[in-house]
DRENDO-1510 file (C-alpha; in Angstrom, 1 decimal, always signed):
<recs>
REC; n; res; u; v; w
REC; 1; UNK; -141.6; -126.8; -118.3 .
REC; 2; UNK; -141.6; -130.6; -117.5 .
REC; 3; UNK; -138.3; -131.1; -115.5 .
REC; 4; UNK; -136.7; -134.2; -117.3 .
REC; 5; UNK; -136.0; -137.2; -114.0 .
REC; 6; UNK; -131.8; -136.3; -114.4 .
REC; 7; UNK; -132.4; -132.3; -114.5 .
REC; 8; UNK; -134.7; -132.7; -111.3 .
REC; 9; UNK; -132.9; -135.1; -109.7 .
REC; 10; UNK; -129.6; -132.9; -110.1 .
REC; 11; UNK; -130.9; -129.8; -109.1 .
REC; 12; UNK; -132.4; -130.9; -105.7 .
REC; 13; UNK; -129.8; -132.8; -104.7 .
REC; 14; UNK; -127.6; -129.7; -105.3 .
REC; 15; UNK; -129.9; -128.3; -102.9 .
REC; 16; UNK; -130.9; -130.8; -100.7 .
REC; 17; UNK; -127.6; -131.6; -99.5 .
REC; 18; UNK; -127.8; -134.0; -96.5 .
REC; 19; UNK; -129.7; -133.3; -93.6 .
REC; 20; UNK; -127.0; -132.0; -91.1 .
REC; 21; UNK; -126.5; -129.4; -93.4 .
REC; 22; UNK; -129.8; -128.1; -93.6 .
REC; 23; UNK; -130.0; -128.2; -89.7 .
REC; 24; UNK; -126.5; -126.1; -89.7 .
REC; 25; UNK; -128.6; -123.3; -92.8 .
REC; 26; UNK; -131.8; -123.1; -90.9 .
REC; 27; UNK; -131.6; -121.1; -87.4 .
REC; 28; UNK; -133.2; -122.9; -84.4 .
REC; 29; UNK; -135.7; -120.6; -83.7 .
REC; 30; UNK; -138.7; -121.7; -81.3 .
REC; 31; UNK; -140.7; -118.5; -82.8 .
REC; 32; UNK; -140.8; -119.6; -86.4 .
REC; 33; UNK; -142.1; -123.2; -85.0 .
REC; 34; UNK; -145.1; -121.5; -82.7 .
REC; 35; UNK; -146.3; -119.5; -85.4 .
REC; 36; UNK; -146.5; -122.1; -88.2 .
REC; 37; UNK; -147.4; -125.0; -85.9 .
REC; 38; UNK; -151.0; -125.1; -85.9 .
REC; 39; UNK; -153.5; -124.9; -89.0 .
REC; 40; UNK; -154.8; -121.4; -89.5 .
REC; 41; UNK; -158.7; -120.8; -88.3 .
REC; 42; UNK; -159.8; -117.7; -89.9 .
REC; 43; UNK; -159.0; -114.9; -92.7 .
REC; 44; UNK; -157.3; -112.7; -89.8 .
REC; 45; UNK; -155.5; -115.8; -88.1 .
REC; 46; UNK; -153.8; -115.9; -91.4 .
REC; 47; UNK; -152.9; -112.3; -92.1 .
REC; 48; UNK; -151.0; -112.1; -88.3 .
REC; 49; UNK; -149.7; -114.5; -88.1 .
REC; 50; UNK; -148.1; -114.8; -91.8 .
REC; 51; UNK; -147.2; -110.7; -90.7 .
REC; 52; UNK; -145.6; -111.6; -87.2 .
REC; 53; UNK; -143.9; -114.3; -89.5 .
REC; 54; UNK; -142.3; -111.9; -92.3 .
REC; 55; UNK; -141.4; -109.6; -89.2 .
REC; 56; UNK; -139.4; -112.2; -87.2 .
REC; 57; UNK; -137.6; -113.4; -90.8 .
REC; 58; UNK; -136.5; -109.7; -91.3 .
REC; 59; UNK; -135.5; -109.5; -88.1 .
REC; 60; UNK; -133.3; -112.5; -88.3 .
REC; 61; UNK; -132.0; -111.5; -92.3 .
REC; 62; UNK; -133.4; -114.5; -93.2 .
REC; 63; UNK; -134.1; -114.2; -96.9 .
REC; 64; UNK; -137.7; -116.3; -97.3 .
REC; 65; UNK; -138.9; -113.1; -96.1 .
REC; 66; UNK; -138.2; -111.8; -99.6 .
REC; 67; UNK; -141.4; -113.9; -100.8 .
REC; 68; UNK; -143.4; -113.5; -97.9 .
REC; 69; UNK; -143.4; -109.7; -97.9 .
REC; 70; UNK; -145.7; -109.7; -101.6 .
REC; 71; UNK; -147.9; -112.6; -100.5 .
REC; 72; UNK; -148.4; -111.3; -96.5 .
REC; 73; UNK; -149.7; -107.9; -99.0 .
REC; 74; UNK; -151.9; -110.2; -101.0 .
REC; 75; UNK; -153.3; -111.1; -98.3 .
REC; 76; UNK; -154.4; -107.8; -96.3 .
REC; 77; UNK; -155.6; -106.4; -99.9 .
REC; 78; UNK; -157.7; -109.8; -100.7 .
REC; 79; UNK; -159.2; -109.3; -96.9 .
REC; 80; UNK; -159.8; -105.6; -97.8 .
REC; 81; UNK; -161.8; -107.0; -101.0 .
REC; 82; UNK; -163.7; -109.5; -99.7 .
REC; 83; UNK; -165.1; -106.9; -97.1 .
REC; 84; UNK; -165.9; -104.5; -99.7 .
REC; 85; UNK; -168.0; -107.0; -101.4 .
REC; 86; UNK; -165.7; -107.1; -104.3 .
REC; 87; UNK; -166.3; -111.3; -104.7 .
REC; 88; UNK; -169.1; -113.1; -105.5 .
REC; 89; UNK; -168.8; -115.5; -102.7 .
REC; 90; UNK; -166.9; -113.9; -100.1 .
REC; 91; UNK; -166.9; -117.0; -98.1 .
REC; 92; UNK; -165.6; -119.4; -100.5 .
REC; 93; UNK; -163.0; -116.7; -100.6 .
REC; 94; UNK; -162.3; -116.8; -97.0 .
REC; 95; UNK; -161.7; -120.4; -97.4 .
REC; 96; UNK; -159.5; -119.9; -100.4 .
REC; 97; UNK; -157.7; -117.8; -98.4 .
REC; 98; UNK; -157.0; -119.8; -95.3 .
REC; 99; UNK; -156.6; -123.6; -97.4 .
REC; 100; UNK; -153.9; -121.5; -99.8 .
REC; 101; UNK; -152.1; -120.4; -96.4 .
REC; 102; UNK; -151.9; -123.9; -95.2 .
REC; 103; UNK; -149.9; -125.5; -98.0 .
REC; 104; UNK; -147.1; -122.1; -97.4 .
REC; 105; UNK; -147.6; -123.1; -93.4 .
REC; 106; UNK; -147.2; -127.0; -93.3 .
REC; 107; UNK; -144.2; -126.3; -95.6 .
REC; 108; UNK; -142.5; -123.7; -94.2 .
REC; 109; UNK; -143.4; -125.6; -91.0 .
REC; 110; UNK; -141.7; -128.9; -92.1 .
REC; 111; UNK; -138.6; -127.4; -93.6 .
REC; 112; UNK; -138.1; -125.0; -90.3 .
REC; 113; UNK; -138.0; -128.4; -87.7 .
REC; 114; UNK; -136.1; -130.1; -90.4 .
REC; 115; UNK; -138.4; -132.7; -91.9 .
REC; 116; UNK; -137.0; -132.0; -95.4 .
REC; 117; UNK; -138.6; -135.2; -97.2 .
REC; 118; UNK; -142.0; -133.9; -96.6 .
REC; 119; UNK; -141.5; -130.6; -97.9 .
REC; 120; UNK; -142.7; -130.0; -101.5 .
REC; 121; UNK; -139.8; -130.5; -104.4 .
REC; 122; UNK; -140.7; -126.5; -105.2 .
REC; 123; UNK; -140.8; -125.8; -101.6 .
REC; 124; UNK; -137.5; -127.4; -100.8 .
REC; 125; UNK; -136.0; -125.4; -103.4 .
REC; 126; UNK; -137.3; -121.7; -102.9 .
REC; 127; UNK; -136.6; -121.9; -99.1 .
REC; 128; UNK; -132.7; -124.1; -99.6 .
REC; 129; UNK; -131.7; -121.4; -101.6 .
REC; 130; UNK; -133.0; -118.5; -99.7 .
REC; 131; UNK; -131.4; -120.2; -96.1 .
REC; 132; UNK; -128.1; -121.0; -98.4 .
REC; 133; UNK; -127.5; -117.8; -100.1 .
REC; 134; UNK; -127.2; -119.6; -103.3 .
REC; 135; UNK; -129.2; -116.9; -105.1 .
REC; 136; UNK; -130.1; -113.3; -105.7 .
REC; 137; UNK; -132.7; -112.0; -103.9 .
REC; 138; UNK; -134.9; -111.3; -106.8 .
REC; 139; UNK; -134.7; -115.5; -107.4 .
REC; 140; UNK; -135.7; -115.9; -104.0 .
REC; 141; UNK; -138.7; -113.7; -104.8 .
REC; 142; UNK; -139.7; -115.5; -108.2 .
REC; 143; UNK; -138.6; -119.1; -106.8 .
REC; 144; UNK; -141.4; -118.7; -104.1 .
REC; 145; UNK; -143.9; -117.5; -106.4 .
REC; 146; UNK; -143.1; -120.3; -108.2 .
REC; 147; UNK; -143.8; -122.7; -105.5 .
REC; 148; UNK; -146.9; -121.0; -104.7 .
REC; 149; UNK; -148.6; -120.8; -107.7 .
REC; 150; UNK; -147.8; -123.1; -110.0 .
REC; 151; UNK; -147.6; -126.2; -107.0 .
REC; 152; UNK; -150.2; -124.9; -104.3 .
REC; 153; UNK; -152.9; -123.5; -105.9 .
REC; 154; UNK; -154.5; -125.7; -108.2 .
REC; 155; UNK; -154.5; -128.0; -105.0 .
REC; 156; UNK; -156.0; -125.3; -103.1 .
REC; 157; UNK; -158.4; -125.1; -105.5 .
REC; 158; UNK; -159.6; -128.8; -105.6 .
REC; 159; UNK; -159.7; -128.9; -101.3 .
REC; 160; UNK; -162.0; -126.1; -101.4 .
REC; 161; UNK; -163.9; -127.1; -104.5 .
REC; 162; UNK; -164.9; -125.0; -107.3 .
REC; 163; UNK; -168.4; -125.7; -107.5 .
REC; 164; UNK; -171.4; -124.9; -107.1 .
REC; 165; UNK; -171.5; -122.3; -109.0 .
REC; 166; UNK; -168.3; -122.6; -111.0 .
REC; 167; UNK; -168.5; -119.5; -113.2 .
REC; 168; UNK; -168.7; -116.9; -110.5 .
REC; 169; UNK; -166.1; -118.5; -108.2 .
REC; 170; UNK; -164.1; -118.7; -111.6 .
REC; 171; UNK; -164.6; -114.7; -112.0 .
REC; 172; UNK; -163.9; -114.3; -108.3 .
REC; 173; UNK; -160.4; -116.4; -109.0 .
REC; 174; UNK; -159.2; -114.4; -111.7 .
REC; 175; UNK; -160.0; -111.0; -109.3 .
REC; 176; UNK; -157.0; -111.7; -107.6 .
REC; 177; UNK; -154.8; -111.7; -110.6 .
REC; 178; UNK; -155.2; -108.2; -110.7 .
REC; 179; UNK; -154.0; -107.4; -106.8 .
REC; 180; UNK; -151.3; -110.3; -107.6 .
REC; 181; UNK; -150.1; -108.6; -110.3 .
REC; 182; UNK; -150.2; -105.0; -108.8 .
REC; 183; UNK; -148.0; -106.3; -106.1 .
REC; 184; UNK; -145.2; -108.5; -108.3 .
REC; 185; UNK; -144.7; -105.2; -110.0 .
REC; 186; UNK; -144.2; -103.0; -107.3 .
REC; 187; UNK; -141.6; -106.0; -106.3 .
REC; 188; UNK; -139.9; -105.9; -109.8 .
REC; 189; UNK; -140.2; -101.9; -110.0 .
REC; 190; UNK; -138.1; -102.0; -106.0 .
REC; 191; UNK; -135.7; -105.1; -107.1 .
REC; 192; UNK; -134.5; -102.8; -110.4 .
REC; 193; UNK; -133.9; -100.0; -108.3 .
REC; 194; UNK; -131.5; -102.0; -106.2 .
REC; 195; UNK; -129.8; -103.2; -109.1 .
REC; 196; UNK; -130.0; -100.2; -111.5 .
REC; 197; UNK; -125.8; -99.9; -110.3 .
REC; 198; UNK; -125.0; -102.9; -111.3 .
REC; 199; UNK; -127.2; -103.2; -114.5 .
REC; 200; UNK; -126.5; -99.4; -115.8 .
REC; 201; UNK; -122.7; -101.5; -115.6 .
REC; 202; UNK; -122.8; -104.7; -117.2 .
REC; 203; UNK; -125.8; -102.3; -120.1 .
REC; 204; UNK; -128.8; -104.8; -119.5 .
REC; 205; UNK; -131.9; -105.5; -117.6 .
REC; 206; UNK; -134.4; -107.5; -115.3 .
REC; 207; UNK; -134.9; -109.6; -118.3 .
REC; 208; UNK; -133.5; -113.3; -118.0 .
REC; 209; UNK; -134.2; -112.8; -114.1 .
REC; 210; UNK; -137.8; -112.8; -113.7 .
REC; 211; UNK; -139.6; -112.3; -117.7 .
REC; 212; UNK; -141.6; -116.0; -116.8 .
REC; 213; UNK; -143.2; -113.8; -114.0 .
REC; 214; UNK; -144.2; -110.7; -115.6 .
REC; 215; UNK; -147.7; -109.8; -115.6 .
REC; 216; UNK; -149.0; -111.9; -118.6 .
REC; 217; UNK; -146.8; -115.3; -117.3 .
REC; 218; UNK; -149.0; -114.9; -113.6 .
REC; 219; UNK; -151.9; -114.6; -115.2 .
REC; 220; UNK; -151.3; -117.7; -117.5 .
REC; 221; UNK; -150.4; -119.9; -114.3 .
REC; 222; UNK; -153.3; -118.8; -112.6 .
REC; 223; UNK; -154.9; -119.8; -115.1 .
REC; 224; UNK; -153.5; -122.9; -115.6 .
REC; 225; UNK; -153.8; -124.0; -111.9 .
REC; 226; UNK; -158.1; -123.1; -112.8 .
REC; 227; UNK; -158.0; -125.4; -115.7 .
REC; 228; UNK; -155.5; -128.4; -113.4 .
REC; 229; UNK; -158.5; -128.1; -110.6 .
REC; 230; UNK; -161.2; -128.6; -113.2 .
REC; 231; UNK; -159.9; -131.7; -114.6 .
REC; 232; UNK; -159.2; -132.8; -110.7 .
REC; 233; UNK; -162.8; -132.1; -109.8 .
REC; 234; UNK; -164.5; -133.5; -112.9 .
REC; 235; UNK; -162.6; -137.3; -112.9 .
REC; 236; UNK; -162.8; -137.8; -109.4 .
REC; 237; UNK; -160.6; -140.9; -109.8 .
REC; 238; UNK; -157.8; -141.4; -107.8 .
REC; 239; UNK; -155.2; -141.8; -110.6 .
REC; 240; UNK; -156.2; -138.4; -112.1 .
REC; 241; UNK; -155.1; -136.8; -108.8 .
REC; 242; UNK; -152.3; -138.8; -108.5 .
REC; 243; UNK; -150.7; -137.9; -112.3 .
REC; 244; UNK; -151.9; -134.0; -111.8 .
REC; 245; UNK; -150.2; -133.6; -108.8 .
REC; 246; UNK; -147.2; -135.1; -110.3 .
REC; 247; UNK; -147.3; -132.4; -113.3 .
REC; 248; UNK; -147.8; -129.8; -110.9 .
REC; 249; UNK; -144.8; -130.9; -108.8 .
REC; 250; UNK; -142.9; -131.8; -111.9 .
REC; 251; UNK; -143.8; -128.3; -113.8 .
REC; 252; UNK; -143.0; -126.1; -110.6 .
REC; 253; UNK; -139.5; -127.9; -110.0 .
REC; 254; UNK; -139.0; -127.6; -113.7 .
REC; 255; UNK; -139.7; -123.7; -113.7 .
REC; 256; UNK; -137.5; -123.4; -110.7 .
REC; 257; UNK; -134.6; -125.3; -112.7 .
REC; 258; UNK; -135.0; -122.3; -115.0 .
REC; 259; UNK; -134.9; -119.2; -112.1 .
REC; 260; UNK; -132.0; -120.6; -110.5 .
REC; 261; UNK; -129.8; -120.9; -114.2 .
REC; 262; UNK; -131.4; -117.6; -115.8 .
REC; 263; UNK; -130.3; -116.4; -119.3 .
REC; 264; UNK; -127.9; -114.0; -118.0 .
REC; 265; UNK; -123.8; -113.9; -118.4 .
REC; 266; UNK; -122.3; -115.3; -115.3 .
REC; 267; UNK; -120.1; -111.9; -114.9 .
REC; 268; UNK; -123.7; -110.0; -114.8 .
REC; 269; UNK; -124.6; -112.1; -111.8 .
REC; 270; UNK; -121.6; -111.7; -109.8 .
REC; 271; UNK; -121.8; -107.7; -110.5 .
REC; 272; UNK; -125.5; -108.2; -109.5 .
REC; 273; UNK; -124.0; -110.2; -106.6 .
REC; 274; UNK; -121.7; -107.3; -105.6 .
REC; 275; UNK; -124.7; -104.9; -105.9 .
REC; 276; UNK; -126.4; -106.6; -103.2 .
REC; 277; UNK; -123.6; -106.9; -101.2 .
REC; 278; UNK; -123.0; -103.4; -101.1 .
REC; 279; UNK; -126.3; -102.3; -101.5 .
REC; 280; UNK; -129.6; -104.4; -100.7 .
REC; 281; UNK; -131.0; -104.1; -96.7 .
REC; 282; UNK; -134.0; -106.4; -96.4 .
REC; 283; UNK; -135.7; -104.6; -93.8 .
REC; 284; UNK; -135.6; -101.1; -96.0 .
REC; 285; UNK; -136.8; -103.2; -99.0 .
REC; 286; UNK; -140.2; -104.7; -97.1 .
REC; 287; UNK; -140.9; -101.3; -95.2 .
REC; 288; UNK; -140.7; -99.7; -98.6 .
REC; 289; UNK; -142.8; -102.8; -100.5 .
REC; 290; UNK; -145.8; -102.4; -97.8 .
REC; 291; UNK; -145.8; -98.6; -98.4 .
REC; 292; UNK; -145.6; -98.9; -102.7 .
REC; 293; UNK; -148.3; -101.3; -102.3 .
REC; 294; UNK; -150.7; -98.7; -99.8 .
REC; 295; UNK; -149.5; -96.3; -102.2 .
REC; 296; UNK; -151.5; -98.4; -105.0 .
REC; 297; UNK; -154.1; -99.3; -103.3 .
REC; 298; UNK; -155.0; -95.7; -102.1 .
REC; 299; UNK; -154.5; -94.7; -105.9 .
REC; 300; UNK; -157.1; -97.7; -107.2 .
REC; 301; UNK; -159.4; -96.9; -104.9 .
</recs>
């Protein structure tokens, strides 16, 4: 979805807000700034430090840790592949690795000191409404996937090129959808359980909340952000990469339009609301995420 220049305009502004209140959502904490600060340097540099990030988020409540828990997972079980010679190109995969990192670090980075104009539309949004509270938590979830994928990636891709050799590092690419998708449904298997109160209630389910993220709707954006790096690579002229970053930026803002006004009866969001409320502790949700996910692992392998 192409957000329309009124729809996108409307919904960051709702989210933007002005700066001072941005500065008064996002804690000043010198830890977050030290660990994003400098550009990552290896396939481990990223896995501790986006792990000593998630920690310190939990720590603080601070809801982007709802994201980072299933992509600081992807992480450890790409690194666990790629050392098991699952890849073609195990170092292209390093670097896919460590150049995908960067665009979650230099935004997280920029948003945390408060330099909100050079944070990415889909960025600005996933990590406003996760500071704000605007949101459920399974939004905050999707919203950063969102950003991730359907922004970062296909840009990823073009920095680390996808030649030579373009049909293996293609098969390598679509590996990960498999861990990717192992992951987002131990996330949507948790975030039911925490609502099953509130949805047994209001007689409904996840649906409406987080269907464009199922396992068919990652694989297609994966995809997507393949095919976006192709036509990037293969022009090569500098008004290609200007218009394709635009769609991407566009598309990802537009999907996020869509997770923060899902098809869902307002009353079923504010007994999902209440659910939370009563219900939801972050740090019992990641503890049990990491040990689902070994769980899978252990059972796939």
């Amino acid at each position: 979805m192409l957000a329309d220049r009124g729809t996108l305009r409307a919904l960051l502004s709702s989210l933007r807000g002005s700066p001072s209140d941005f500065a008064l959502a996002v804690e000043d904490d010198p830890d977050l700034l030290e660990l994003t600060e400098e550009p990552f340097t290896s396939v481990g540099d990223v896995r501790d430090r986006l792990g000593r990030l998630e920690a310190r988020l939990v720590d603080g409540g601070d809801r982007r840790s709802v994201f980072l828990t299933v992509y600081t997972e992807m992480t450890r079980q790409t690194i666990r592949a790629i050392k098991a010679g699952t890849f073609h190109d195990a170092e292209w995969m390093r670097r896919y690795l460590i150049h995908f990192a960067e665009y979650y670090r230099r935004a997280f980075h920029a948003f945390q000191r408060g330099a909100f104009e050079a944070v990415p539309d889909p960025w600005l949004v996933a990590f406003g409404a996760a500071v704000r509270g605007d949101t459920l938590v399974v939004q905050d979830a999707f919203l950063g996937i969102n950003a991730h994928i359907l922004y970062d990636l296909a840009l990823t891709l073009t920095d680390i090129g996808i030649d030579p050799d373009r049909t293996e590092k293609y098969t390598d690419h679509r590996r990960i959808d498999d861990i990717l998708e192992r992951l987002v449904g131990v996330q949507r298997e948790l975030l039911a359980e925490r609502y099953a109160p509130g949805l047994s209630a209001i007689g409904t389910g996840m649906r409406g909340l987080d269907e464009r993220w199922s396992g068919t709707g990652l694989r297609h954006a994966r995809e997507k952000a393949w095919r976006i790096a192709v036509v990037r690579t293969d022009a090569r002229f500098g008004t290609i990469e200007t218009g394709t970053e635009w769609v991407l930026r566009r598309s990802a803002a537009g999907s996020a339009h869509l997770l923060l006004r899902p098809n869902v009866h307002p009353s079923a969001m504010e007994t999902l609301r209440d659910v939370e409320a009563d219900r939801f502790d972050l740090g019992s949700y990641v503890r049990t995420f990491h040990e689902r996910a070994a769980e899978g692992t252990a059972g796939n392998g």
